[in-house]
C-alpha positions in Angstrom: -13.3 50.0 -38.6 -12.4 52.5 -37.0 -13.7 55.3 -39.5 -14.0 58.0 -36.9 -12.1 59.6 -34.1 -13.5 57.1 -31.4 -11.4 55.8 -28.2 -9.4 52.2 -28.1 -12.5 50.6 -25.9 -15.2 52.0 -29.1 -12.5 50.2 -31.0 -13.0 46.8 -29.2 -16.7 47.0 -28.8 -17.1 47.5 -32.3 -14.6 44.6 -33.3 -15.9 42.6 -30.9 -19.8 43.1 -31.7 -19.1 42.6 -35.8 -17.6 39.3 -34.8 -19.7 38.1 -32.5 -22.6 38.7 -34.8 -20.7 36.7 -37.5 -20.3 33.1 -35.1 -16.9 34.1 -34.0 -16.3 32.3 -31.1 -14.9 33.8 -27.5 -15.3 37.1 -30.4 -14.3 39.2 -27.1 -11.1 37.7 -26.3 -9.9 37.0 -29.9 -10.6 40.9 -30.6 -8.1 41.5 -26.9 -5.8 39.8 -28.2 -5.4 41.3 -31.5 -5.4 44.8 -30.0 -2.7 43.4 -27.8 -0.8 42.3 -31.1 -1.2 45.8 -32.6 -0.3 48.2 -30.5 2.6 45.7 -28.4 1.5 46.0 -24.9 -0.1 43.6 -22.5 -3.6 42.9 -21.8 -3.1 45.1 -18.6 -2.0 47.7 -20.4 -4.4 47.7 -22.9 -7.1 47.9 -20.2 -5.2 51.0 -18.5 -5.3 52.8 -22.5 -9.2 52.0 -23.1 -9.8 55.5 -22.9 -7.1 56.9 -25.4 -7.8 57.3 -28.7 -7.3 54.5 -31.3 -4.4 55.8 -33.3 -5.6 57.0 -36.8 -2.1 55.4 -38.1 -3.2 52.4 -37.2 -6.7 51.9 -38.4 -6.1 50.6 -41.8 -4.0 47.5 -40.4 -6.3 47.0 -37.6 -9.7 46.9 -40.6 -6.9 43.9 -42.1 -6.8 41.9 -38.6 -10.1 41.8 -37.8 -10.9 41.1 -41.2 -8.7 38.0 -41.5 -10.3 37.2 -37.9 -13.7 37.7 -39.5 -12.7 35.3 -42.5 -12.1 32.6 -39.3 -8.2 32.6 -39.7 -7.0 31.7 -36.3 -5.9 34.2 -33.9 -2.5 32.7 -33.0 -1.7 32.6 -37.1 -2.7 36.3 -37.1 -0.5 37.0 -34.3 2.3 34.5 -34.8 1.6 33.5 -30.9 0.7 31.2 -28.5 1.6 30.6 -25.0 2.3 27.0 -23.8 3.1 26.3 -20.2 3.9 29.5 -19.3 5.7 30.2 -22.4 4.8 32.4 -25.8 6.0 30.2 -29.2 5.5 31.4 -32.6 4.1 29.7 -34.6 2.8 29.8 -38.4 0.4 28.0 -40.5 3.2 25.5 -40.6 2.5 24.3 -37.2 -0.1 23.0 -35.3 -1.5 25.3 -33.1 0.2 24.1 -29.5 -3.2 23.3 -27.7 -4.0 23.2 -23.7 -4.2 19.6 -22.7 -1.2 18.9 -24.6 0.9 21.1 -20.8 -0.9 18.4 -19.6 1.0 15.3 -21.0 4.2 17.6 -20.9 3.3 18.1 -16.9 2.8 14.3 -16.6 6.3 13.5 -18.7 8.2 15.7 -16.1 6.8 14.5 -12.9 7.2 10.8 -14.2 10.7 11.7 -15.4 11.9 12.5 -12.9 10.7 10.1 -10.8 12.1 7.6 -13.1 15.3 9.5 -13.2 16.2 10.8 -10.0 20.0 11.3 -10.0 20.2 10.9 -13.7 19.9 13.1 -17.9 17.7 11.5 -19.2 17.8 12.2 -23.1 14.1 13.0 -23.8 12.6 12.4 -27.9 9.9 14.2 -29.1 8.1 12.8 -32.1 6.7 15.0 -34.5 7.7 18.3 -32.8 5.8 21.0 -34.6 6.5 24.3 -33.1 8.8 22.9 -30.4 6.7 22.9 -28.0 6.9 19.9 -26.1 11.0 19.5 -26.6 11.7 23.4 -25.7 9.3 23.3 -22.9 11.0 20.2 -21.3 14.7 22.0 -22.0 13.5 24.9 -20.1 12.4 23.1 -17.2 14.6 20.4 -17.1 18.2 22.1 -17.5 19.8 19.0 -16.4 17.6 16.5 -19.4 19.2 15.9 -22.8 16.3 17.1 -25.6 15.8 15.7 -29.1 13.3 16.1 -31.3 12.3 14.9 -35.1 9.5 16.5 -38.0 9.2 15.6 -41.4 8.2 19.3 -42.0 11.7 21.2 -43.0 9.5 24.3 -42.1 8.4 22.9 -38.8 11.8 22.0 -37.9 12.7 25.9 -38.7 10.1 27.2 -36.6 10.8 25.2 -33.5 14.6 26.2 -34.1 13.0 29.8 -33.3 11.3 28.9 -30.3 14.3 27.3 -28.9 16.7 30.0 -29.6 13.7 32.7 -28.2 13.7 30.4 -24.9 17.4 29.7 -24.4 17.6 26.2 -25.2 18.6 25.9 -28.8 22.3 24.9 -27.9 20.3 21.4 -25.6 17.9 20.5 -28.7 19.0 18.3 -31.1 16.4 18.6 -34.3 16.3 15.6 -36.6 14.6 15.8 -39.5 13.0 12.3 -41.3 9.5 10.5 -40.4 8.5 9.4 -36.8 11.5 7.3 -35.7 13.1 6.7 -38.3 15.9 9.8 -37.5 16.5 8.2 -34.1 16.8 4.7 -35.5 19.3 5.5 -38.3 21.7 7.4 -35.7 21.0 4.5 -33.1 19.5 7.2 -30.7 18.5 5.4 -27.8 15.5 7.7 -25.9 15.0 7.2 -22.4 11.9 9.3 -22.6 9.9 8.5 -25.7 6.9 11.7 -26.4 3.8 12.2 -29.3 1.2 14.6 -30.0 0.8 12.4 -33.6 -1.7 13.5 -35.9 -4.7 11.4 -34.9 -8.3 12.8 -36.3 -10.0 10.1 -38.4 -10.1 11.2 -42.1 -13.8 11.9 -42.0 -13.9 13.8 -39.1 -12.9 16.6 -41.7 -16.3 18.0 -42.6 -17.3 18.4 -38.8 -13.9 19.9 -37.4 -14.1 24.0 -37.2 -13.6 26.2 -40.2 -10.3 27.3 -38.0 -8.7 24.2 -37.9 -10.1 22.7 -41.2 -9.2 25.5 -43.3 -6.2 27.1 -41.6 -4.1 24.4 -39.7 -1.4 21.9 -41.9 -3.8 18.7 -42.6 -0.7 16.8 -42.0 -0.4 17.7 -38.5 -4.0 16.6 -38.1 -5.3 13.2 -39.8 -4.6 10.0 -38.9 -6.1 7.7 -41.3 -9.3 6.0 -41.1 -9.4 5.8 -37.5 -6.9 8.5 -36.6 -4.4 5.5 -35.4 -2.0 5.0 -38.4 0.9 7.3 -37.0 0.6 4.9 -33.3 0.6 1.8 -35.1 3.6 2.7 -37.1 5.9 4.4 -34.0 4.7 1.3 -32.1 6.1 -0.9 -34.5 8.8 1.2 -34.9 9.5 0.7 -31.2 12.2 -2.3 -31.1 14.2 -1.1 -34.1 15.3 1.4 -30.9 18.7 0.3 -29.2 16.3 -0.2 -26.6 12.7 0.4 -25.9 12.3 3.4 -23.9 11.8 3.6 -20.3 8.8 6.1 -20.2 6.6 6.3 -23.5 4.0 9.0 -23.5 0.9 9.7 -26.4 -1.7 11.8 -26.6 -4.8 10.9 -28.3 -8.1 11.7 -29.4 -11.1 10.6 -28.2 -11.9 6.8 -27.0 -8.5 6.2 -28.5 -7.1 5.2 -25.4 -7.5 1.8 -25.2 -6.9 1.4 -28.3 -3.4 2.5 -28.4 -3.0 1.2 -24.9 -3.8 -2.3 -26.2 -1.0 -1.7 -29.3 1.9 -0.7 -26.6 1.0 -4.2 -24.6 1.2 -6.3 -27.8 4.7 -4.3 -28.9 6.3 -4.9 -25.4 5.8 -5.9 -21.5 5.5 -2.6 -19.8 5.1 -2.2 -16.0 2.3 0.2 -16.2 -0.2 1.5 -19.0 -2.4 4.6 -17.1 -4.1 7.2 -18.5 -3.9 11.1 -18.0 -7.3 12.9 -18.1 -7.7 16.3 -20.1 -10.0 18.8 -18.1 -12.8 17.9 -19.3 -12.1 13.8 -18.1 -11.3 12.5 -21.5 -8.6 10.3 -21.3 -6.3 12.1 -23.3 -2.7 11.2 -22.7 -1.6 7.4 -22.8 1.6 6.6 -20.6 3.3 3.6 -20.4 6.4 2.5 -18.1 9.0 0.1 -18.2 11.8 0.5 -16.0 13.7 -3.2 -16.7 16.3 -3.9 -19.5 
């Protein structure tokens, strides 16, 4: 792989087939983006050099990526890549693997914000930041909004330090390391914007999740107790310890765990609205909830 003189298209046919024929799924696209990893171009480009020949240089470190891709390692790990809302973040088996719906909560957050926040900097707190996502996402977009963020991961916190300095923000993100809110509470950080990708997978959802997540993504970042809710109840009682509860509180959550959390943020405080954001595929996936008095 490749053992002859064959072109950079025989090379992605091949890749591609041997995955597929081993469960890979989307084997195509997963072998693309590899090919776009090794040899540093763009998918355009790499469609313009089909017909050159695969460099012979190469072909021992391109048998190592499809192999790790063949042992079900997650393409983004491989790559150290993944784009989020129009951005590329690196990210590491450290991280949770930023994920589609989760642009949509971060959409939702900056319509509603600034709504909410018209003539104002709101300072924004991201809970359990991972890569950076969500925190260097809303810096980039929102050049006027104050950005904090917290992790308990030392080695998350570094990574999203990366991702803010690649993006330009890193001199608008405060990182704070320490468990859900306690970091904000301890410095008397008052967030106006409140924002949570939590782990929330029950615990014994682990034998049913895909080998790519189950064996290759941080546990941590995934598992939320018995019913994936433990890290919710905990930032929701964590709430009024705040100088003040925030304005705008955002969640995402796993399935039919919507009204669920919606029903702890009622019982924590009297919020003006509790709606839900939909994911693609009409799962209510995001809960937000607004209170715009004192």
């Amino acid at each position: 792989m490749p053992t002859a003189a064959i072109t950079i298209r025989e090379a992605y046919v091949e890749a591609s087939s041997f995955l597929g024929k081993l469960g890979v799924a989307e084997a195509a696209s997963c072998v693309e983006l590899l090919l776009q990893h090794l040899l540093g171009c763009t998918r355009t480009e790499l469609l313009f050099r089909f017909q050159e020949q695969f460099p012979v240089e190469l072909a021992e470190s391109w048998r190592q990526l499809v192999e790790r891709k063949a042992a079900g390692e997650p393409v983004q790990y491989i790559t150290g890549e993944q784009d989020f809302f129009g951005l590329s973040f690196a990210v590491s088996p450290a991280v949770l693997i930023p994920r589609p719906e989760t642009e949509l909560l971060v959409e939702a957050l900056l319509h509603e914000g600034s709504r909410l926040f018209p003539q104002g900097a709101p300072l924004l707190a991201d809970v359990g930041t991972g890569s950076g996502a969500i925190p260097v996402t809303v810096a980039h977009a929102r050049p006027t909004w104050r950005v904090a963020a917290s992790d308990i991961s030392a080695a998350a916190l570094e990574m999203a330090g990366v991702n803010a300095q690649r993006h330009g923000v890193a001199a608008r993100v405060e990182w704070l390391e320490g468990d859900l809110l306690e970091p904000f509470i301890q410095r008397g950080i008052a967030p106006d914007i409140l924002v949570s990708n939590p782990p929330y997978i029950p615990d014994g959802d682990l034998p049913a999740l895909m080998p790519e997540v189950r064996l290759f993504e941080p546990h941590t970042a995934l598992f939320g107790g018995v019913e994936g809710l433990d890290l919710y109840r905990r930032m929701i009682l964590q709430l009024r310890e705040l100088p003040r509860i925030p304005t705008l509180v955002g969640f995402e959550v796993g399935i039919r765990q919507a009204e669920a959390v919606a029903a702890l943020l009622r019982a924590a405080a009297d919020w003006d609205e509790i709606r839900f954001v939909p994911d693609l595929q009409g799962i209510d996936r995001h809960v937000l909830a607004i209170r715009v008095r004192d």
